[in-house]
MDAnalysis code that builds the backbone (N, CA, C; Angstrom):
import MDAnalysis as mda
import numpy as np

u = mda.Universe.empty(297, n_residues=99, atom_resindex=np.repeat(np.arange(99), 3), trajectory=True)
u.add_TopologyAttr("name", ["N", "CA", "C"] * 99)
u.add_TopologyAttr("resid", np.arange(1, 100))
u.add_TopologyAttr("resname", ["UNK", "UNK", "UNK", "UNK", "UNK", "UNK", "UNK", "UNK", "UNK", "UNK", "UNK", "UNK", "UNK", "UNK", "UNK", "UNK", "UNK", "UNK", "UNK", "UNK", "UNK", "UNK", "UNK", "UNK", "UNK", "UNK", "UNK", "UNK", "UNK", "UNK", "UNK", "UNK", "UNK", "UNK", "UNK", "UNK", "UNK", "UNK", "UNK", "UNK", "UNK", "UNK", "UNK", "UNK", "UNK", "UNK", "UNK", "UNK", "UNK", "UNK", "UNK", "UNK", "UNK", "UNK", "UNK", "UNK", "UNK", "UNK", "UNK", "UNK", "UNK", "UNK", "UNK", "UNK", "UNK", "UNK", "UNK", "UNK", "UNK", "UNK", "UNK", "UNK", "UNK", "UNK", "UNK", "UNK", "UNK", "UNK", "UNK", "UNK", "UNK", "UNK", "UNK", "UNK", "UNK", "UNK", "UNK", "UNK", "UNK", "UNK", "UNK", "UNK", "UNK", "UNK", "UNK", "UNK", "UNK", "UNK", "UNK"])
u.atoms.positions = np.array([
    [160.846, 82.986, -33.373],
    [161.371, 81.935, -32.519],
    [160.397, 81.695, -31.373],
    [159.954, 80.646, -30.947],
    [159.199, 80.195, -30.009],
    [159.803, 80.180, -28.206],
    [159.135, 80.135, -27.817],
    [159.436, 80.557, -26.480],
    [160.391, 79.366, -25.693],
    [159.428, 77.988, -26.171],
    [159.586, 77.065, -25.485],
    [160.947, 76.155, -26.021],
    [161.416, 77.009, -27.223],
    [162.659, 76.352, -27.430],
    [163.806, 76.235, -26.751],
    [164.554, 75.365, -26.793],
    [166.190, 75.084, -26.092],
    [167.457, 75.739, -26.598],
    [167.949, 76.389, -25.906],
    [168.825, 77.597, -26.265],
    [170.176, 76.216, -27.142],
    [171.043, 76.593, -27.725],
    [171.738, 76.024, -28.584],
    [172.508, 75.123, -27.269],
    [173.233, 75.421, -26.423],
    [173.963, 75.113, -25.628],
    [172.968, 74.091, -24.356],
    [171.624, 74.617, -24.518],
    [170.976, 73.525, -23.557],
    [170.717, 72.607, -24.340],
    [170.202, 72.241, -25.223],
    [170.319, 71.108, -26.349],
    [171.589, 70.153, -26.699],
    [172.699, 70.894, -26.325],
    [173.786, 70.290, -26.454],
    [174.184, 69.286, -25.798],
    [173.790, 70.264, -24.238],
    [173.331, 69.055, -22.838],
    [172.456, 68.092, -23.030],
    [171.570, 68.771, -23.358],
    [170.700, 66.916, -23.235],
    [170.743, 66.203, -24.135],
    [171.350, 66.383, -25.122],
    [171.649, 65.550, -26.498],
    [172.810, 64.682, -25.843],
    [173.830, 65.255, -24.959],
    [174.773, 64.559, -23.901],
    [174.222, 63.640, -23.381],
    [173.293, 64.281, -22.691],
    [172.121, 62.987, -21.286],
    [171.801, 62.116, -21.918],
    [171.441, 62.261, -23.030],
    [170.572, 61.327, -23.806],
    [171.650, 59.965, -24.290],
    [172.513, 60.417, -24.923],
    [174.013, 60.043, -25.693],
    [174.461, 58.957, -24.483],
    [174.504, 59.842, -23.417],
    [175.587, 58.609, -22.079],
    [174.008, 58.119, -21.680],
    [173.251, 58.306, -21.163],
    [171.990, 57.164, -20.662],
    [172.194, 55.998, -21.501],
    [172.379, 56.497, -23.013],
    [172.074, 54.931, -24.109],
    [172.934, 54.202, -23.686],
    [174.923, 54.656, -23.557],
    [175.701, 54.302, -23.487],
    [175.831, 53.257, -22.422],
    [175.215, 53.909, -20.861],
    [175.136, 53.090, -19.784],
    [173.882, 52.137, -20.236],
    [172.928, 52.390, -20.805],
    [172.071, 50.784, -21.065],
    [172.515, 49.828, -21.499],
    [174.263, 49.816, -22.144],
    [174.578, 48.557, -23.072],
    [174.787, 49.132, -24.575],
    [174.483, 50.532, -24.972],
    [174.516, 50.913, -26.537],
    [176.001, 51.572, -26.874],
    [176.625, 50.932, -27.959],
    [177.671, 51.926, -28.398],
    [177.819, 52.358, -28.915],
    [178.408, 53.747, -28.976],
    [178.381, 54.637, -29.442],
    [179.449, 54.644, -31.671],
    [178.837, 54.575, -32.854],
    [178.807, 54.698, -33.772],
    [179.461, 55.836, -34.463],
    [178.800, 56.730, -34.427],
    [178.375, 57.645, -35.246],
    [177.940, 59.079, -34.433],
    [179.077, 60.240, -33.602],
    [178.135, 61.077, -33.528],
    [178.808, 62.684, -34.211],
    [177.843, 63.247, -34.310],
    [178.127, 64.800, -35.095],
    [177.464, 65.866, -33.974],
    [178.070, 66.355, -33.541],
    [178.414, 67.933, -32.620],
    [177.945, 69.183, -33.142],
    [178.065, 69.394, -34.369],
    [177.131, 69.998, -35.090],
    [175.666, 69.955, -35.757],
    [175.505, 68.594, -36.141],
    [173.744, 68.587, -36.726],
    [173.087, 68.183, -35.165],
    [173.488, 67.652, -34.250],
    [173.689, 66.623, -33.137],
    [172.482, 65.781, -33.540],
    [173.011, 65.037, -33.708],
    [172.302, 63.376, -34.268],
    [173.720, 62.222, -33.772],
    [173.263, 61.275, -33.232],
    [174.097, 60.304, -32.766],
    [173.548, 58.587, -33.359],
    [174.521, 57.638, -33.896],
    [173.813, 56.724, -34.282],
    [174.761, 55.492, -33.007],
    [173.644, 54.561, -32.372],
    [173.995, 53.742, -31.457],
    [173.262, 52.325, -32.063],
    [174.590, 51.630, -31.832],
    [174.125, 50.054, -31.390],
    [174.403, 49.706, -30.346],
    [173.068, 48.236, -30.443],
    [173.595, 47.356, -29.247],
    [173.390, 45.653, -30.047],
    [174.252, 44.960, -29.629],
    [174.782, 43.900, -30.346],
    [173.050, 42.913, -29.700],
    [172.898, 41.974, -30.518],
    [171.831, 40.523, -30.079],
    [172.479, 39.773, -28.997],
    [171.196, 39.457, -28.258],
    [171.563, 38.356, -27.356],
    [172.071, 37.033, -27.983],
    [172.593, 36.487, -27.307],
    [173.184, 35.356, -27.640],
    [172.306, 34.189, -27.081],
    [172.036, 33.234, -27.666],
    [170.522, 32.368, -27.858],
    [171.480, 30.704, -27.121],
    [171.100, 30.214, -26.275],
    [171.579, 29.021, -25.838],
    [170.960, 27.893, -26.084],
    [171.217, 27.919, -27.309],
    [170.538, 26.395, -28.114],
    [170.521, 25.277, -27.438],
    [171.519, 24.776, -26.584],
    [171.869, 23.555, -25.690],
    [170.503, 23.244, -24.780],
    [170.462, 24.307, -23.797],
    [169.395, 24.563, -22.831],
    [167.612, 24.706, -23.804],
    [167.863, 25.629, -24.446],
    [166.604, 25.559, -25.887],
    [166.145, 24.241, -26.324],
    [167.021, 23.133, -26.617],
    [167.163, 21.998, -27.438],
    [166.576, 21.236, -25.809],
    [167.239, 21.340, -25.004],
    [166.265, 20.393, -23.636],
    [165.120, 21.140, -23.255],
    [165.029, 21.978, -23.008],
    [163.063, 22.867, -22.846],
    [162.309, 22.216, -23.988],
    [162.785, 21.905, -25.342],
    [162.246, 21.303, -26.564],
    [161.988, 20.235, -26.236],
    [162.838, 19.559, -25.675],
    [162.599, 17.687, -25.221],
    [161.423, 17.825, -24.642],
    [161.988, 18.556, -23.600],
    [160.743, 18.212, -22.335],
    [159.462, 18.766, -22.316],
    [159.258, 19.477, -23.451],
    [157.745, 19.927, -23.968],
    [157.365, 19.501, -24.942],
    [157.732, 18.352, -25.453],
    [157.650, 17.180, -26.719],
    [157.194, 18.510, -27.968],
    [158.227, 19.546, -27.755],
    [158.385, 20.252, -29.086],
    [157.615, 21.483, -29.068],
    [156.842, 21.678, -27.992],
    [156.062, 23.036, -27.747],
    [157.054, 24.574, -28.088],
    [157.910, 24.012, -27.275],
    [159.122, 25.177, -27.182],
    [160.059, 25.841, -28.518],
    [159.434, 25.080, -29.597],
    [160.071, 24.386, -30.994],
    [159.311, 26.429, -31.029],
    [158.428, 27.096, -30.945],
    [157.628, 28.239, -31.342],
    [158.547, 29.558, -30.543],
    [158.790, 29.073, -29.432],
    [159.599, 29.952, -28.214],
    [161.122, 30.512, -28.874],
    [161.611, 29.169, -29.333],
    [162.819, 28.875, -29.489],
    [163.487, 29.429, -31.043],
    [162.164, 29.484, -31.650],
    [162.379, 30.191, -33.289],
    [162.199, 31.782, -32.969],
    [161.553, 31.735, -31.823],
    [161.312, 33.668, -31.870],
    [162.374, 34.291, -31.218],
    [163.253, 33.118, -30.238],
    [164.386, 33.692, -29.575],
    [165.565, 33.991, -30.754],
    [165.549, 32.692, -31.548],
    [166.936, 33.010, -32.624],
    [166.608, 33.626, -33.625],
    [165.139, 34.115, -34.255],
    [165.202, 34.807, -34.916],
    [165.032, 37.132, -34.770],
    [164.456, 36.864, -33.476],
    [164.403, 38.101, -33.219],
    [165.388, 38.364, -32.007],
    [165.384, 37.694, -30.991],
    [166.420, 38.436, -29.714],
    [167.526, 38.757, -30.189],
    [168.583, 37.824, -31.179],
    [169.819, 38.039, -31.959],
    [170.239, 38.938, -32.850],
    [169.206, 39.932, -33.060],
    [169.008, 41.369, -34.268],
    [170.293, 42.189, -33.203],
    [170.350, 42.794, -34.098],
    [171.435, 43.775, -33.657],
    [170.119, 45.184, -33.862],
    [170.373, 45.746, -32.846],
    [169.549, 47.055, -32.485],
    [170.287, 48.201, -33.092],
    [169.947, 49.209, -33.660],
    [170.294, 50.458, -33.895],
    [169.362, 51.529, -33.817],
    [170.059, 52.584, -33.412],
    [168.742, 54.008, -32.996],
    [169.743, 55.025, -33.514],
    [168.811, 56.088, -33.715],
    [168.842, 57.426, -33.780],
    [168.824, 57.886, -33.110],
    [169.746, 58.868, -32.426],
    [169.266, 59.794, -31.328],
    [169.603, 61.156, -31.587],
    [168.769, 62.364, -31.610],
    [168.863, 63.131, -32.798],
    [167.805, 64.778, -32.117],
    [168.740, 65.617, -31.944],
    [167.735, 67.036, -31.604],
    [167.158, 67.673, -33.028],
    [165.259, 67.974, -32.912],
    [165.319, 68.421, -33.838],
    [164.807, 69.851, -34.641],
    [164.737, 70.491, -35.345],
    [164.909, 71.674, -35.321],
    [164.232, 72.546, -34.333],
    [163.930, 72.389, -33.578],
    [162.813, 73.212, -32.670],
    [163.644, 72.917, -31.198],
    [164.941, 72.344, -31.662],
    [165.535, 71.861, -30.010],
    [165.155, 71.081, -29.347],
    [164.214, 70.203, -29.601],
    [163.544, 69.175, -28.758],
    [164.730, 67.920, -29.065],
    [164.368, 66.874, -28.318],
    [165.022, 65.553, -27.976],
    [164.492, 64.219, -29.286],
    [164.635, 63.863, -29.883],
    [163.843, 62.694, -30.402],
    [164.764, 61.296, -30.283],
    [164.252, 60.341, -30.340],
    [164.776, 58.801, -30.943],
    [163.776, 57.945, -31.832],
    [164.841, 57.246, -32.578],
    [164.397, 56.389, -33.756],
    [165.113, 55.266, -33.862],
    [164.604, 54.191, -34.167],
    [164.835, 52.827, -34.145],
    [164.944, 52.823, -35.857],
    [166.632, 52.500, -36.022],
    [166.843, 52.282, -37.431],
    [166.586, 50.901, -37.992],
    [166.632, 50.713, -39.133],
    [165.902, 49.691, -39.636],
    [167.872, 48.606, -40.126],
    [167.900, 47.855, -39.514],
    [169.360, 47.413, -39.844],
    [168.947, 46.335, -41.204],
    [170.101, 45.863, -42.218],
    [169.886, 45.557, -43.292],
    [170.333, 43.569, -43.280],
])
């Protein structure tokens, strides 16, 4: 066993810290297990204001037409992560791949 590892019960804690930090950014809580401690979190897409989008479009005779495809096609993803201690007691996160 290595020195620099996290005793079972301090891992538990910061797998906690980790768990409520996401929670207070906006992420909710899914999926978690107390035993493997791995936690799975979302956070829902922004919501895209086509109205306001559709006049920035006017008034840039369509420039915004590039802005406006990257807002509704990527800001609106729904986010999911991993948050997950791993065998050595350390902390990790992972950005799941949603379908």
């Amino acid at each position: 066993m290595k020195k620099n590892q996290l005793s079972q019960e301090q891992s538990l804690q910061v797998f906690s810290n980790m768990i409520s930090n996401k929670v207070h950014k906006g992420f909710k809580l899914e999926e978690r297990n107390d035993k493997m401690l791995f936690a799975v979190l979302s956070k829902g897409g922004k919501v895209v204001n086509h109205g306001l989008n559709f006049t920035i479009f006017c008034l840039t005779l369509g420039l915004w037409s590039f802005a406006w495809l990257y807002l509704t096609l990527q800001a609106s993803k729904e986010k999911k992560i991993l948050v997950a201690i791993d065998e050595d007691g350390f902390p990790f996160e992972e950005r799941c791949l949603v379908a």
